[in-house]
N, C-alpha and C positions, 0 to 999 in steps of 0.2 A: 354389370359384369363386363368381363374384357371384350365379347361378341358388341354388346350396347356399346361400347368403346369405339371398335372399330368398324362399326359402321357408321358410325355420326363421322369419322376420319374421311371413311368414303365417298359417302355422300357430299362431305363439305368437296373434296376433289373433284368428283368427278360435276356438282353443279358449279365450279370455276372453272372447268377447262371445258364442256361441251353444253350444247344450246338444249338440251334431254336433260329433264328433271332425275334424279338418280331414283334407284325404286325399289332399294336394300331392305327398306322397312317392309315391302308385300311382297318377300321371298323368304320363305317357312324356310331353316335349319334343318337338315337331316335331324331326322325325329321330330320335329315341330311340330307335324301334324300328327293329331290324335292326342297331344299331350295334354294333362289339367295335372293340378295342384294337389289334387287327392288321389292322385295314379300312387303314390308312396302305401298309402290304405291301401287303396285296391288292391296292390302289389301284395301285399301283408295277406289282407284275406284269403286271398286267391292261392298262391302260392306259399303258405304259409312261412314263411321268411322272417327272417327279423326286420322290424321298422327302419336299423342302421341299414340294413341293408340293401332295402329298399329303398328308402331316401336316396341310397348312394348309385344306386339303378337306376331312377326315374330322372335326379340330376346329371345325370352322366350321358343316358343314354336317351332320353324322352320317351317319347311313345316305341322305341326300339327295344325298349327294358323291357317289352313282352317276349318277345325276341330271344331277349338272354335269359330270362327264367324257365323258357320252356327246354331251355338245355342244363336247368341245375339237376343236379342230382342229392337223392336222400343223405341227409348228412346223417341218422341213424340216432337222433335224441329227438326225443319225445318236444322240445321246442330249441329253436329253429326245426322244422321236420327239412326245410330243401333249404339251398345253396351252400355246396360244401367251400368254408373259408379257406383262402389261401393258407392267412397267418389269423390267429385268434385277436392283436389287436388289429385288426384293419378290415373296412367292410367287403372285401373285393375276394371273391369268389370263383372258385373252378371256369364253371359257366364263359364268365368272360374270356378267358383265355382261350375256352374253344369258338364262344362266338368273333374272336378278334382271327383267330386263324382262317376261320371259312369267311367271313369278309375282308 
């Protein structure tokens, strides 16, 4: 991905211009920590959500996508039961909008 990108950029610079190994690879991303591969599941289970939608939280956000589901709200049908969508096609949700304001 474009992060994997530029960091091999960085680290190629900065191990040509200084005598310190660069150390981009053992520096966790905002979200990084706490994330796994089946946070999308969880996400689903837990907050009962659509799998889009969760996919699109857990990619987005990592381990922060707990973060923005605890501020969705009932979208009021029986499945999805939470994350009320912006626009019906796209996975991106009320939620975000307020988690992006208060951070």
């Amino acid at each position: 991905g474009k992060w994997t990108t530029w960091r091999e950029m960085a680290e190629d610079v900065v191990n040509r211009v200084t005598d310190k190994p660069c150390v981009t690879e053992e520096i966790k991303l905002l979200g990084g920590e706490g994330y796994s591969r089946n946070m999308p599941i969880r996400l689903t289970q837990k907050h009962s959500m659509s799998v889009e939608v969760a996919e699109h939280l857990s990619h987005t956000y990592g381990a922060r996508a707990w973060d923005v589901c605890e501020l969705s709200r009932p979208t009021g049908l029986t499945w999805p039961k939470f994350g009320v969508p912006l626009s019906p096609q796209y996975p991106y949700i009320e939620a975000e909008v307020v988690y992006a304001c208060r951070e």
